[in-house]
PDBQT receptor file of N, H, CA, C and O in Angstrom, charges set to zero:
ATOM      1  N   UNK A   1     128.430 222.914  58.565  1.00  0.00    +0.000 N 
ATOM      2  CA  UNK A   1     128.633 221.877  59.546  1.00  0.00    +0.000 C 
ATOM      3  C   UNK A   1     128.173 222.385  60.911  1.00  0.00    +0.000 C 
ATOM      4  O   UNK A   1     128.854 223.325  61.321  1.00  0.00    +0.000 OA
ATOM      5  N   UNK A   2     127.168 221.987  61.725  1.00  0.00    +0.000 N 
ATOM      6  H   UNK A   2     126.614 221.223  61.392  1.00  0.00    +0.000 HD
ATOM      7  CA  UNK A   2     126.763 222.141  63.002  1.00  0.00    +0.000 C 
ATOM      8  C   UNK A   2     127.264 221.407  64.121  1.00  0.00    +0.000 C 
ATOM      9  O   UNK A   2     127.158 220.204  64.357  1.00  0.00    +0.000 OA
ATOM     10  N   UNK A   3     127.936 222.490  64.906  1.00  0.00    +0.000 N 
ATOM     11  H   UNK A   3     128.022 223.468  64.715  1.00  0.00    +0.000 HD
ATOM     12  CA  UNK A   3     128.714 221.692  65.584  1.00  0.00    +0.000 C 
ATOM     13  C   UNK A   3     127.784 221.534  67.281  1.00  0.00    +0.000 C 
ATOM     14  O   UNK A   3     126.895 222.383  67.221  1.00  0.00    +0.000 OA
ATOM     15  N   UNK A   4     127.735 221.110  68.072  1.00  0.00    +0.000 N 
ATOM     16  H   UNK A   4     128.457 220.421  68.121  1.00  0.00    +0.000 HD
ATOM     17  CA  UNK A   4     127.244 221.140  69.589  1.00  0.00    +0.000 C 
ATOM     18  C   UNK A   4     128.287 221.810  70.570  1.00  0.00    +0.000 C 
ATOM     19  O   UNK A   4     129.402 221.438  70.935  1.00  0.00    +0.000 OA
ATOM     20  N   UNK A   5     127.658 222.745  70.819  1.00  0.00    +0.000 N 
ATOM     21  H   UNK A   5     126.752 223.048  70.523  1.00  0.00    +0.000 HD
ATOM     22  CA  UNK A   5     128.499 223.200  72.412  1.00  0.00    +0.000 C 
ATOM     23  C   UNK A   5     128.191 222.678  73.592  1.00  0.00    +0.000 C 
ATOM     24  O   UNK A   5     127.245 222.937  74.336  1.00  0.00    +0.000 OA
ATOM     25  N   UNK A   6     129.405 221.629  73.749  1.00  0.00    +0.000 N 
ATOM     26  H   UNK A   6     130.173 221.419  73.144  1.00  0.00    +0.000 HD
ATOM     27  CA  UNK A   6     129.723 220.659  74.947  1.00  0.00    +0.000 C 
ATOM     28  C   UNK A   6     130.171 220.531  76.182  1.00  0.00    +0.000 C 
ATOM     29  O   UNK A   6     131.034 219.661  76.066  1.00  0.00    +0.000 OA
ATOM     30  N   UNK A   7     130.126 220.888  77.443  1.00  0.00    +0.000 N 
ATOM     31  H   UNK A   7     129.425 221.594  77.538  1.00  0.00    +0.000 HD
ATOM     32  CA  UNK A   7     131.182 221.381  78.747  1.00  0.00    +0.000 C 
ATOM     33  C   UNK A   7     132.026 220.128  78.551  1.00  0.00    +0.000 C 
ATOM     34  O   UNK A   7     131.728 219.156  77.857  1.00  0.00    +0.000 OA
ATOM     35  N   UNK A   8     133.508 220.372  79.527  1.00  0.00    +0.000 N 
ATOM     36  H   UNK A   8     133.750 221.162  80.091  1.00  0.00    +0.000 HD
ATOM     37  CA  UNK A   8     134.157 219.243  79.173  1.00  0.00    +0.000 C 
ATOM     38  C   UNK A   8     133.989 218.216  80.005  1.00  0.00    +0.000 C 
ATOM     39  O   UNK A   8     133.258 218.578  80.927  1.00  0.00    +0.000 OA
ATOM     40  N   UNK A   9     134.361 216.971  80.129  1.00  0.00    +0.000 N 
ATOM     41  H   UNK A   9     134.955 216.677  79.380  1.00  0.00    +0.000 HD
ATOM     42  CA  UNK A   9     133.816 215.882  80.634  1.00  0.00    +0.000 C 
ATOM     43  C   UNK A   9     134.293 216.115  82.297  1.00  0.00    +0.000 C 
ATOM     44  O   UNK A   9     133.388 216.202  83.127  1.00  0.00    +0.000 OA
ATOM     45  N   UNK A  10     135.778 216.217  82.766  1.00  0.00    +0.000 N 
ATOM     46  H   UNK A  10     136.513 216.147  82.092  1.00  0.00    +0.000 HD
ATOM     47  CA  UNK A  10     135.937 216.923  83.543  1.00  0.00    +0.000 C 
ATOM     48  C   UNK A  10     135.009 217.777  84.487  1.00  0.00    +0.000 C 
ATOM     49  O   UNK A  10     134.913 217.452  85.670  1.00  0.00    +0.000 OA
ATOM     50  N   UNK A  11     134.199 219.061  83.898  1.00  0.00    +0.000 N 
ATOM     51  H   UNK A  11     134.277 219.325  82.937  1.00  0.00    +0.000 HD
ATOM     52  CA  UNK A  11     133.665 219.376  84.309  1.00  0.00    +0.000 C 
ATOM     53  C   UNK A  11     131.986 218.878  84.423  1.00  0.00    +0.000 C 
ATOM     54  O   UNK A  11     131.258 219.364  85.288  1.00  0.00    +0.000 OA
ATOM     55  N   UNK A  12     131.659 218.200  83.771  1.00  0.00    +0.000 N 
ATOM     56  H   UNK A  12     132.251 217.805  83.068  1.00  0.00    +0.000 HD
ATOM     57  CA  UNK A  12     130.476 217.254  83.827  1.00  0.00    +0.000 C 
ATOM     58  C   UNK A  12     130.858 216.382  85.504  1.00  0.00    +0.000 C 
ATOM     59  O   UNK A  12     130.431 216.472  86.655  1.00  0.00    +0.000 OA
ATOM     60  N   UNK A  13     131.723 215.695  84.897  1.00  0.00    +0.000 N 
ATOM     61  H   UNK A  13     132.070 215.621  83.962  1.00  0.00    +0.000 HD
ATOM     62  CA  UNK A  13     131.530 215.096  86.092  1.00  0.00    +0.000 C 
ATOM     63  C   UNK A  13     131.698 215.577  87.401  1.00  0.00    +0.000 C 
ATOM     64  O   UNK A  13     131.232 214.884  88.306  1.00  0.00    +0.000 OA
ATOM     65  N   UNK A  14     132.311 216.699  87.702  1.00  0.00    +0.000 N 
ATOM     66  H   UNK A  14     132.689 217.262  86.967  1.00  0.00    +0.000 HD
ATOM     67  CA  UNK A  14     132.342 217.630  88.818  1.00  0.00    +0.000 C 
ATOM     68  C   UNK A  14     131.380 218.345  89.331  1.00  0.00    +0.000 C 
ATOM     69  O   UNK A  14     131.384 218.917  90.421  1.00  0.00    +0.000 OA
ATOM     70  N   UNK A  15     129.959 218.288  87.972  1.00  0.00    +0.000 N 
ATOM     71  H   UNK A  15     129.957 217.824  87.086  1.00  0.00    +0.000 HD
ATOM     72  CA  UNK A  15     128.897 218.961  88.457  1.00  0.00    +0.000 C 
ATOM     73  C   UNK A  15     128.400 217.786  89.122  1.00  0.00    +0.000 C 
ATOM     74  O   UNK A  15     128.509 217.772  90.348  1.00  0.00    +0.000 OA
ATOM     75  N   UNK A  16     127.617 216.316  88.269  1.00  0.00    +0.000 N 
ATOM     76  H   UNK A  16     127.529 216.328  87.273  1.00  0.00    +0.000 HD
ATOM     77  CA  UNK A  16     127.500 215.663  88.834  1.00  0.00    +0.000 C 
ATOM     78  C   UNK A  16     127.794 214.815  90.438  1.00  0.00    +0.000 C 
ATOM     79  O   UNK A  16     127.038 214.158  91.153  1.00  0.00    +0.000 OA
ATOM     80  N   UNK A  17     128.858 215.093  90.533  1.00  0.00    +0.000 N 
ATOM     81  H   UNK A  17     129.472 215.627  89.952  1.00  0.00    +0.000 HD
ATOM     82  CA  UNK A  17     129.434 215.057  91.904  1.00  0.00    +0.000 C 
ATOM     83  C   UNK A  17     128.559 215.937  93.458  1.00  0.00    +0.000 C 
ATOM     84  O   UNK A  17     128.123 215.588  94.556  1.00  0.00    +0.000 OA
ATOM     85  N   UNK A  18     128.737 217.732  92.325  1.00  0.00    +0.000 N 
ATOM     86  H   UNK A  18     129.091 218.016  91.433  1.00  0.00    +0.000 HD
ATOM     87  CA  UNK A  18     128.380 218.150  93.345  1.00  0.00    +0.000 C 
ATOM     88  C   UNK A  18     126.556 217.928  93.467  1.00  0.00    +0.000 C 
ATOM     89  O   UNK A  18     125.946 218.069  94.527  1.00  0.00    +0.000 OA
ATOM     90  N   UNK A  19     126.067 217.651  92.469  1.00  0.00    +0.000 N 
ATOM     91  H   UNK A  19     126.563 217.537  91.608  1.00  0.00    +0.000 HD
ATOM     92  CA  UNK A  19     124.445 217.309  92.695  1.00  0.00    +0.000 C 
ATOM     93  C   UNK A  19     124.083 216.234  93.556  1.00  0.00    +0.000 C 
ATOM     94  O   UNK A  19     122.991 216.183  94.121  1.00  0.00    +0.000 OA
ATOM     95  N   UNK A  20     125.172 215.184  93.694  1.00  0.00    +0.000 N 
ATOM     96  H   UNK A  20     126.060 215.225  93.235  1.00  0.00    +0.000 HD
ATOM     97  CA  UNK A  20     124.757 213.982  93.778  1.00  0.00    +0.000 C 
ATOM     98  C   UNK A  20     124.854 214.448  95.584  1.00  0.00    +0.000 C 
ATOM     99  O   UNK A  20     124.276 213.824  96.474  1.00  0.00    +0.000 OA
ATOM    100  N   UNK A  21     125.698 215.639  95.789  1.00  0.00    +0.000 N 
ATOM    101  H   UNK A  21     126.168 216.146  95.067  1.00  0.00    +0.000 HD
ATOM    102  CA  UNK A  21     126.180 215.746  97.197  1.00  0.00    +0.000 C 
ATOM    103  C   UNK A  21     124.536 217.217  97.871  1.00  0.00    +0.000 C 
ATOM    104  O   UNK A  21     124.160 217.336  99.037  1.00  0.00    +0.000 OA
ATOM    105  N   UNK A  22     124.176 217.747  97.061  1.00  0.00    +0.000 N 
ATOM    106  H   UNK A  22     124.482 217.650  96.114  1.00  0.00    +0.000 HD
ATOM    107  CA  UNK A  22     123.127 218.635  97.140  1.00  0.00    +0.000 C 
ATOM    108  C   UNK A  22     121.783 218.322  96.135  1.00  0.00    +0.000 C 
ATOM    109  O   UNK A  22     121.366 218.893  95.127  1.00  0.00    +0.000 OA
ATOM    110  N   UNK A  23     121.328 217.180  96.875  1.00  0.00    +0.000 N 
ATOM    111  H   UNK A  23     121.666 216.717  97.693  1.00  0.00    +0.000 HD
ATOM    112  CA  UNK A  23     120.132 216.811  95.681  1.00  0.00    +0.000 C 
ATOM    113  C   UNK A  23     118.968 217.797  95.555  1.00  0.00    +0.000 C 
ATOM    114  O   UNK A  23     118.069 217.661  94.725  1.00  0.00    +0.000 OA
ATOM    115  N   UNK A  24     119.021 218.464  96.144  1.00  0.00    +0.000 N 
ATOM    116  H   UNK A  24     119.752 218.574  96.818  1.00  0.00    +0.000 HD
ATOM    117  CA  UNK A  24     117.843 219.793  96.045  1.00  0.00    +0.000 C 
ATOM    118  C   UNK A  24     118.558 220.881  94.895  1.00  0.00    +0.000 C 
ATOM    119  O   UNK A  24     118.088 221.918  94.427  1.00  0.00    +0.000 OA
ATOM    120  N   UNK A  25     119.389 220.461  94.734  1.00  0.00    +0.000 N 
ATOM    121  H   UNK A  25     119.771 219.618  95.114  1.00  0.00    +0.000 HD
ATOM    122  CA  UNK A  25     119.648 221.293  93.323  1.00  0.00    +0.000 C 
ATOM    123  C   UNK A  25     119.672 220.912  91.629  1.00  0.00    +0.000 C 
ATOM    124  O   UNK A  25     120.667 220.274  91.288  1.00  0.00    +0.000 OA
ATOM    125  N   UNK A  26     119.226 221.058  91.143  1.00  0.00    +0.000 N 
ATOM    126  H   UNK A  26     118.418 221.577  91.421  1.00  0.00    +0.000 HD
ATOM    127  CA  UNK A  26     119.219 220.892  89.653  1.00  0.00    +0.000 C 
ATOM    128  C   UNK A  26     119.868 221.592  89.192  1.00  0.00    +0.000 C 
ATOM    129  O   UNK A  26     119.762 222.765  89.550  1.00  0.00    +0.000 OA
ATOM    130  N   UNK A  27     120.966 221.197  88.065  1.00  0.00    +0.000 N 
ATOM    131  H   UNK A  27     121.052 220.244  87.775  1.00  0.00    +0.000 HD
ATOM    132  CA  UNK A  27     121.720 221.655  86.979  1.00  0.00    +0.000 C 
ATOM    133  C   UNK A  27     121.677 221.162  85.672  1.00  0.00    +0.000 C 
ATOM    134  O   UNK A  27     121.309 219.991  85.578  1.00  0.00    +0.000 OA
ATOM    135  N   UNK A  28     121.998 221.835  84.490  1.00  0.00    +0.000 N 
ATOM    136  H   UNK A  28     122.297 222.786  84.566  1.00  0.00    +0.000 HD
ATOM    137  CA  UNK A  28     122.088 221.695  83.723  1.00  0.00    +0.000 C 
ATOM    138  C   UNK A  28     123.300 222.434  82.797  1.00  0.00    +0.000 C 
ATOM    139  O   UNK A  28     124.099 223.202  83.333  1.00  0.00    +0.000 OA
ATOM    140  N   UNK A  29     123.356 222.104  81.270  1.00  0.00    +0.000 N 
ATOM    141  H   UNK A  29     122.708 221.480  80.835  1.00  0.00    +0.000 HD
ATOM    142  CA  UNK A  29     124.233 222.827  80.505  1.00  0.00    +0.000 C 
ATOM    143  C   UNK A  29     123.639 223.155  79.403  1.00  0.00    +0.000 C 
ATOM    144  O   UNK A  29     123.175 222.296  78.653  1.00  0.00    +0.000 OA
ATOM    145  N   UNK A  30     123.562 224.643  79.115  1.00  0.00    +0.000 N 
ATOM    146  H   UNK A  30     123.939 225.341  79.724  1.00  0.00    +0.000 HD
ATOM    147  CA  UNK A  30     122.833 225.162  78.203  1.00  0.00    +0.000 C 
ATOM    148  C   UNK A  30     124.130 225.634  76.678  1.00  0.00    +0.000 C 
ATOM    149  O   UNK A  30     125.127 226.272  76.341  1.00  0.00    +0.000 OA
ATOM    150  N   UNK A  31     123.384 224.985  76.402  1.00  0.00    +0.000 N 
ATOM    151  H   UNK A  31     122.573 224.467  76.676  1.00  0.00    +0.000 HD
ATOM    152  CA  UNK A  31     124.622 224.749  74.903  1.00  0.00    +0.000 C 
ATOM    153  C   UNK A  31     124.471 226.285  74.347  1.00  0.00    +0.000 C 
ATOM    154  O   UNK A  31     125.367 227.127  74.412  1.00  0.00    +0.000 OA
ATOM    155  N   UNK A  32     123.244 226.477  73.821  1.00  0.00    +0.000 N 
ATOM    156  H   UNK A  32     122.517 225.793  73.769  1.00  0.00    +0.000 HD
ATOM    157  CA  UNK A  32     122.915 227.633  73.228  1.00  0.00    +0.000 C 
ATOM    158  C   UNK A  32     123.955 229.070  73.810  1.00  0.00    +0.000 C 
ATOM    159  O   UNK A  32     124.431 229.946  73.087  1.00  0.00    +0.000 OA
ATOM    160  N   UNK A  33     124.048 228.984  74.830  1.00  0.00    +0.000 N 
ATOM    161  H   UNK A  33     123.661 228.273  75.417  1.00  0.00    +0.000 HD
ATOM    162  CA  UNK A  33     124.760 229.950  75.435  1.00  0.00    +0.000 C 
ATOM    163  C   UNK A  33     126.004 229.644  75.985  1.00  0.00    +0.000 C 
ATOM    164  O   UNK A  33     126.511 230.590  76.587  1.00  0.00    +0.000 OA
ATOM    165  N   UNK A  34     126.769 228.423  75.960  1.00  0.00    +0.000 N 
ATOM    166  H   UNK A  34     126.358 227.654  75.472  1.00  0.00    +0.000 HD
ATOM    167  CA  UNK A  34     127.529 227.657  76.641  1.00  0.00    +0.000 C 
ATOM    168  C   UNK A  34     128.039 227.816  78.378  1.00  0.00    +0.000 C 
ATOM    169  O   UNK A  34     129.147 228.083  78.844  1.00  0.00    +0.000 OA
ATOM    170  N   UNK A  35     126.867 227.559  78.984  1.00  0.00    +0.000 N 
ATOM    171  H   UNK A  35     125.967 227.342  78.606  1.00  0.00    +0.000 HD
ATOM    172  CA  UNK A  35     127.255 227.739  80.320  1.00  0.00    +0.000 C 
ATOM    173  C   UNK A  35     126.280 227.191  81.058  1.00  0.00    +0.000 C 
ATOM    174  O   UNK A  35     125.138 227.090  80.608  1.00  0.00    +0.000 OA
ATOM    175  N   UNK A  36     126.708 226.653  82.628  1.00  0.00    +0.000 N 
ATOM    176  H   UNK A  36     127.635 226.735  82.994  1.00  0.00    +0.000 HD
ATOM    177  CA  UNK A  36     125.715 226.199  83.345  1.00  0.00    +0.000 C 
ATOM    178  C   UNK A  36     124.817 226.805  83.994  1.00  0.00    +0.000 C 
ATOM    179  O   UNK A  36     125.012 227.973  84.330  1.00  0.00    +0.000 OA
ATOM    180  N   UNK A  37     123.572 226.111  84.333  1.00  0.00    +0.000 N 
ATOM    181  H   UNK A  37     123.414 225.162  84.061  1.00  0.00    +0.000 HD
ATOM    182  CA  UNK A  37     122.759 227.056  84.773  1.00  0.00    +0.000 C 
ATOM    183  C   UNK A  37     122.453 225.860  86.533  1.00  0.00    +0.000 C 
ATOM    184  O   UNK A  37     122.831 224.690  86.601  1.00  0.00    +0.000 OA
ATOM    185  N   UNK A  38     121.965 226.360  87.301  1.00  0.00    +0.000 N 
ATOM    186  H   UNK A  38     121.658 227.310  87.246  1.00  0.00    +0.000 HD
ATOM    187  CA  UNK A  38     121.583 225.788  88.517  1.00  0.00    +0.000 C 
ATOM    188  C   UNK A  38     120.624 226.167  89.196  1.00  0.00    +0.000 C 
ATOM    189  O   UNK A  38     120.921 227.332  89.462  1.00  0.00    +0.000 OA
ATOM    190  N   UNK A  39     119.487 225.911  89.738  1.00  0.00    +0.000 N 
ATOM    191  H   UNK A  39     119.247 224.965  89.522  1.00  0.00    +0.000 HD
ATOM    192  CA  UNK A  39     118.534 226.083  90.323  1.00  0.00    +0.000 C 
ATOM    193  C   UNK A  39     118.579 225.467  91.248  1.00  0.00    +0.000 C 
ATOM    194  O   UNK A  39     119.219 224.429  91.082  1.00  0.00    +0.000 OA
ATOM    195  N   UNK A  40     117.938 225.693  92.827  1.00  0.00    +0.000 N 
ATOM    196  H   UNK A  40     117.419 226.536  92.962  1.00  0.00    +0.000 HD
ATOM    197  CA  UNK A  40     117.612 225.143  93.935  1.00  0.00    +0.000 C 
ATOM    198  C   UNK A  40     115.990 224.572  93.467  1.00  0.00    +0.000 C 
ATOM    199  O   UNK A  40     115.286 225.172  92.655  1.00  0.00    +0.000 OA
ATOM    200  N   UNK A  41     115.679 223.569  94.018  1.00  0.00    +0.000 N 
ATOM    201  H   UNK A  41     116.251 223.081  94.678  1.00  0.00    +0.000 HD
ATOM    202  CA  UNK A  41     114.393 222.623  93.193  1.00  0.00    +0.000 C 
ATOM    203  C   UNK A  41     113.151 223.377  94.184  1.00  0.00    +0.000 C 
ATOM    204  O   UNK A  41     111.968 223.363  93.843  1.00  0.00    +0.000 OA
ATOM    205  N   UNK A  42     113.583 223.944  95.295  1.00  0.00    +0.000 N 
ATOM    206  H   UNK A  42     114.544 223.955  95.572  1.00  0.00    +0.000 HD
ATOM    207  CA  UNK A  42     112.214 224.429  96.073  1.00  0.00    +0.000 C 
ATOM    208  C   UNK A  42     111.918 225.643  95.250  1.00  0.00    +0.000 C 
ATOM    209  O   UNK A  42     112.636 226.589  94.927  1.00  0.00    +0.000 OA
ATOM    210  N   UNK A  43     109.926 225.193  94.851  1.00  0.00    +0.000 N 
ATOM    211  H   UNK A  43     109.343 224.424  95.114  1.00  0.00    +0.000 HD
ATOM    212  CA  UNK A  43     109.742 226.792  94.183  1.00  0.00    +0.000 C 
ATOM    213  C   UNK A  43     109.491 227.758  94.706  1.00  0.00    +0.000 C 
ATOM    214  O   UNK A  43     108.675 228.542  94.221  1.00  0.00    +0.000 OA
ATOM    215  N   UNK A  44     110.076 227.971  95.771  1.00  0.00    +0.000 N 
ATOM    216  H   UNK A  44     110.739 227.334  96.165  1.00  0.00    +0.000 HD
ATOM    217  CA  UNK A  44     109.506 229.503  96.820  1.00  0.00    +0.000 C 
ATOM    218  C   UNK A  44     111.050 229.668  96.754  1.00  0.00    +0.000 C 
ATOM    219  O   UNK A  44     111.403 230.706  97.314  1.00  0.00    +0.000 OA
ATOM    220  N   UNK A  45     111.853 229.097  96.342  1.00  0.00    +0.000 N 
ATOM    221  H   UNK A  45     111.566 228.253  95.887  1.00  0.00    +0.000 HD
ATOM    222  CA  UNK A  45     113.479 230.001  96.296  1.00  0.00    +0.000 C 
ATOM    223  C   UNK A  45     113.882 230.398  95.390  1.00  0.00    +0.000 C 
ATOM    224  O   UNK A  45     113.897 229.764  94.335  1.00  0.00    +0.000 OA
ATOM    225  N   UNK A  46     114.360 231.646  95.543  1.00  0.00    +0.000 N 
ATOM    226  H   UNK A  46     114.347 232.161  96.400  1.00  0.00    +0.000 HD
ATOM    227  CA  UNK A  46     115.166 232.548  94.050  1.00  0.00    +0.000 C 
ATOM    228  C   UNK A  46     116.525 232.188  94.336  1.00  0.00    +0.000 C 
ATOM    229  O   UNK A  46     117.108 233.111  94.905  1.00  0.00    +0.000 OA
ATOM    230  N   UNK A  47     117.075 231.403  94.187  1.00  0.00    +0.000 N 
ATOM    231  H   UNK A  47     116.602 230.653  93.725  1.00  0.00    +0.000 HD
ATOM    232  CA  UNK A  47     118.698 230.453  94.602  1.00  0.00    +0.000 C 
ATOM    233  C   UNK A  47     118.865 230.330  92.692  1.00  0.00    +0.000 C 
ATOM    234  O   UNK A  47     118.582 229.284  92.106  1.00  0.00    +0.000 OA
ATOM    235  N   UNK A  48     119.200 231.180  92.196  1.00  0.00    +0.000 N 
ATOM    236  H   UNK A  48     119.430 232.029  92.672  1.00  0.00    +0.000 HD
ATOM    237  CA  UNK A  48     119.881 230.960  91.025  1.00  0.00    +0.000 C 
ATOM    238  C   UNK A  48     121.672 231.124  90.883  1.00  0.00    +0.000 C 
ATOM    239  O   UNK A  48     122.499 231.890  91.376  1.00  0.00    +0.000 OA
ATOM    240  N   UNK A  49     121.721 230.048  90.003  1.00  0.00    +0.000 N 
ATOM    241  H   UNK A  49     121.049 229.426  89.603  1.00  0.00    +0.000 HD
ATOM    242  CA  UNK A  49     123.516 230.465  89.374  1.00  0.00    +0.000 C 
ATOM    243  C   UNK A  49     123.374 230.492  87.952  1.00  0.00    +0.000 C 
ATOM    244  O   UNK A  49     122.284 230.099  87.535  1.00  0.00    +0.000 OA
ATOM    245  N   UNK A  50     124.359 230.927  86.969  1.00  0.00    +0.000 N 
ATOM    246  H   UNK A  50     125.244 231.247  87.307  1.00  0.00    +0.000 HD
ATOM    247  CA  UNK A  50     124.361 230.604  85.417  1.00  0.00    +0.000 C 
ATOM    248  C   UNK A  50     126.342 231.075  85.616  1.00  0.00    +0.000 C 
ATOM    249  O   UNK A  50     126.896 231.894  86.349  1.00  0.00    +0.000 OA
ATOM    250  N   UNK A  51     126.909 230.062  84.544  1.00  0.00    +0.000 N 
ATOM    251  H   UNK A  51     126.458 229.397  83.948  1.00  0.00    +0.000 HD
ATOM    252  CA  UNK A  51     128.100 230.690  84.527  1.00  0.00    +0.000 C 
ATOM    253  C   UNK A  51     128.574 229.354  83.363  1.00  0.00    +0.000 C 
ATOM    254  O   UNK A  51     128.149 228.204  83.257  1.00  0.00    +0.000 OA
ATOM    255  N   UNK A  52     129.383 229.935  82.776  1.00  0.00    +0.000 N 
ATOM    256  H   UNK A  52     129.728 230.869  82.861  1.00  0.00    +0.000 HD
ATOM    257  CA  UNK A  52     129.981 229.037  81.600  1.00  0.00    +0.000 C 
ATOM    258  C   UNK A  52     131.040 228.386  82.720  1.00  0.00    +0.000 C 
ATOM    259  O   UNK A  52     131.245 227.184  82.555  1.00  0.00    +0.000 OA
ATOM    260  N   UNK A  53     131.577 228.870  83.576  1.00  0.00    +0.000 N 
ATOM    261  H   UNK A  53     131.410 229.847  83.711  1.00  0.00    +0.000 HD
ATOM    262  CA  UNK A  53     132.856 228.293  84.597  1.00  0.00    +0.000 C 
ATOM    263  C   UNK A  53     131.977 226.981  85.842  1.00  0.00    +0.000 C 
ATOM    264  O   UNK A  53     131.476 227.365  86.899  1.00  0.00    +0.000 OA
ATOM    265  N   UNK A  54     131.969 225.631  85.443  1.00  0.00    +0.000 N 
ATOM    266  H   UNK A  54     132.376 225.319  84.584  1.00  0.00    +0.000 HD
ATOM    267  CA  UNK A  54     131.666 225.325  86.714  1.00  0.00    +0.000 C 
ATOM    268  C   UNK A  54     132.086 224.894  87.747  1.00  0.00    +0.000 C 
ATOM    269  O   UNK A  54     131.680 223.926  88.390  1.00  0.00    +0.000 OA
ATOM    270  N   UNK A  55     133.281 225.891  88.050  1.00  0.00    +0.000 N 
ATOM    271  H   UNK A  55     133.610 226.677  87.528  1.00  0.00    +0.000 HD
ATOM    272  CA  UNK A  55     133.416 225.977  89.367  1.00  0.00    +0.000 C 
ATOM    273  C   UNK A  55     132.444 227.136  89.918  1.00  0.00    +0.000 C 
ATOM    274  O   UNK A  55     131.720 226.992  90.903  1.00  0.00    +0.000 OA
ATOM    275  N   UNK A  56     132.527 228.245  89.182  1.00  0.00    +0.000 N 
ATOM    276  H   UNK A  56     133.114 228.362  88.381  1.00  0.00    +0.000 HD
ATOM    277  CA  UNK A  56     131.781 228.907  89.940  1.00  0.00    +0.000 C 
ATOM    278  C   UNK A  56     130.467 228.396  90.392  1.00  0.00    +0.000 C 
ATOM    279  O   UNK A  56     130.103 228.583  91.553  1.00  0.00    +0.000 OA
ATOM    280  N   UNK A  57     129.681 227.711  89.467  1.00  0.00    +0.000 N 
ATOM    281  H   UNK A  57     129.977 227.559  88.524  1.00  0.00    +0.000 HD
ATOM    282  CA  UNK A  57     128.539 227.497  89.867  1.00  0.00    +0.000 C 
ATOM    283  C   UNK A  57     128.633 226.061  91.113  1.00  0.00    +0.000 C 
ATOM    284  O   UNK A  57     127.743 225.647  91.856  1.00  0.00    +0.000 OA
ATOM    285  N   UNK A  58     129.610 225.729  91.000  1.00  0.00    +0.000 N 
ATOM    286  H   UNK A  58     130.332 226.066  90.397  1.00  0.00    +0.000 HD
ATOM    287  CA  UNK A  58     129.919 224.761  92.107  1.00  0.00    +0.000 C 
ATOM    288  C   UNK A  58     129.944 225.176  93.345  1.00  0.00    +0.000 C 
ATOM    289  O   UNK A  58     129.630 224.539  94.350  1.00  0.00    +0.000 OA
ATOM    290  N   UNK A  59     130.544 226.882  93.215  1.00  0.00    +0.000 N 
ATOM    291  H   UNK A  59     130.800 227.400  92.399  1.00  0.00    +0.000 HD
ATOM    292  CA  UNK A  59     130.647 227.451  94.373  1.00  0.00    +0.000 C 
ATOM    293  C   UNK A  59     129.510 227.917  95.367  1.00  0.00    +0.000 C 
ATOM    294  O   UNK A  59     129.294 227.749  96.567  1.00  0.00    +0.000 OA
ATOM    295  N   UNK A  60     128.760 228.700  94.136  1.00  0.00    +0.000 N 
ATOM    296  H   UNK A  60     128.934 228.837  93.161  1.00  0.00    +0.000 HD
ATOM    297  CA  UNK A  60     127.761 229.165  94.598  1.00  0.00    +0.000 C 
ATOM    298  C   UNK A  60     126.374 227.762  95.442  1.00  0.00    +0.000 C 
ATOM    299  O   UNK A  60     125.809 227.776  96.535  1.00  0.00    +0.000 OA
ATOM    300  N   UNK A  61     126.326 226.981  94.535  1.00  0.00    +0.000 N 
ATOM    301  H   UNK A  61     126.785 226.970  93.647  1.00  0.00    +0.000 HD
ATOM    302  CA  UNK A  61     125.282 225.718  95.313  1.00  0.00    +0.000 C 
ATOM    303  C   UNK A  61     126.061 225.438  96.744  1.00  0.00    +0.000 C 
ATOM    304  O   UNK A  61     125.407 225.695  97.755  1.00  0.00    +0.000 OA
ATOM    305  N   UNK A  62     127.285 224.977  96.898  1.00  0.00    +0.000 N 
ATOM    306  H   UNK A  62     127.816 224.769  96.077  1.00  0.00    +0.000 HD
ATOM    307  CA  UNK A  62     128.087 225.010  98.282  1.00  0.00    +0.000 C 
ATOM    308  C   UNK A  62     127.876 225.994  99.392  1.00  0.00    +0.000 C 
ATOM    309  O   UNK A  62     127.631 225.734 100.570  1.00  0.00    +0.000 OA
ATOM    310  N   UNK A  63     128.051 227.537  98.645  1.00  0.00    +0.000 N 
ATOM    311  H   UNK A  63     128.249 227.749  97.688  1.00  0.00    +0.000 HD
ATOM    312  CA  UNK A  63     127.407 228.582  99.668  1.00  0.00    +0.000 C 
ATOM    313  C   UNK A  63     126.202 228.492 100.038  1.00  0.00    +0.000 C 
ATOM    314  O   UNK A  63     125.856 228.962 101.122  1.00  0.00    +0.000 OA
ATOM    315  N   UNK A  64     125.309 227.856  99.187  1.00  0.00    +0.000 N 
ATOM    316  H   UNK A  64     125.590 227.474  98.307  1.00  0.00    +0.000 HD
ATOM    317  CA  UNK A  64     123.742 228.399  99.581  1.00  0.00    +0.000 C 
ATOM    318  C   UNK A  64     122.896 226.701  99.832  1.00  0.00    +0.000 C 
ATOM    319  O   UNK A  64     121.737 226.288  99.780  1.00  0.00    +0.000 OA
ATOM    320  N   UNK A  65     123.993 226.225 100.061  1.00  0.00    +0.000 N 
ATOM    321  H   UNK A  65     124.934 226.561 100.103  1.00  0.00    +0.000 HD
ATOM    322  CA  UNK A  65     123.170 224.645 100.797  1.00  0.00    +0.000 C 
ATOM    323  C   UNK A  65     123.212 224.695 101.952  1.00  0.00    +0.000 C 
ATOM    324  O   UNK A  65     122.739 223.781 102.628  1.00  0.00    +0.000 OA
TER     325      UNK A  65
């Protein structure tokens, strides 16, 4: 049985929130590894996060906007 590794909705929508508030950032959720990943969208910036917790990665886009 194959199951999907899912963040919880909770935290979905908390990322969403914070994107919608820092649109120069892109996020996503990488199942394979279960954790978020975040990029700043300009390609001359090394502005990375990855963390299964998204608060942290909530934190980090907040610091670096």
């Amino acid at each position: 049985m194959r199951m999907t590794n899912q963040p919880t909705p909770e935290d979905a929508v908390r990322i969403s929130g914070i994107v919608r508030e820092h649109q120069q950032w892109s996020v996503f959720w990488d199942p394979k590894y279960r954790l978020w990943r975040a990029a700043e969208d300009d390609p001359d910036s090394e502005l990375y996060a990855e963390s299964p917790e998204a608060a942290n990665v909530i934190r980090y886009i907040t610091a670096h906007s």
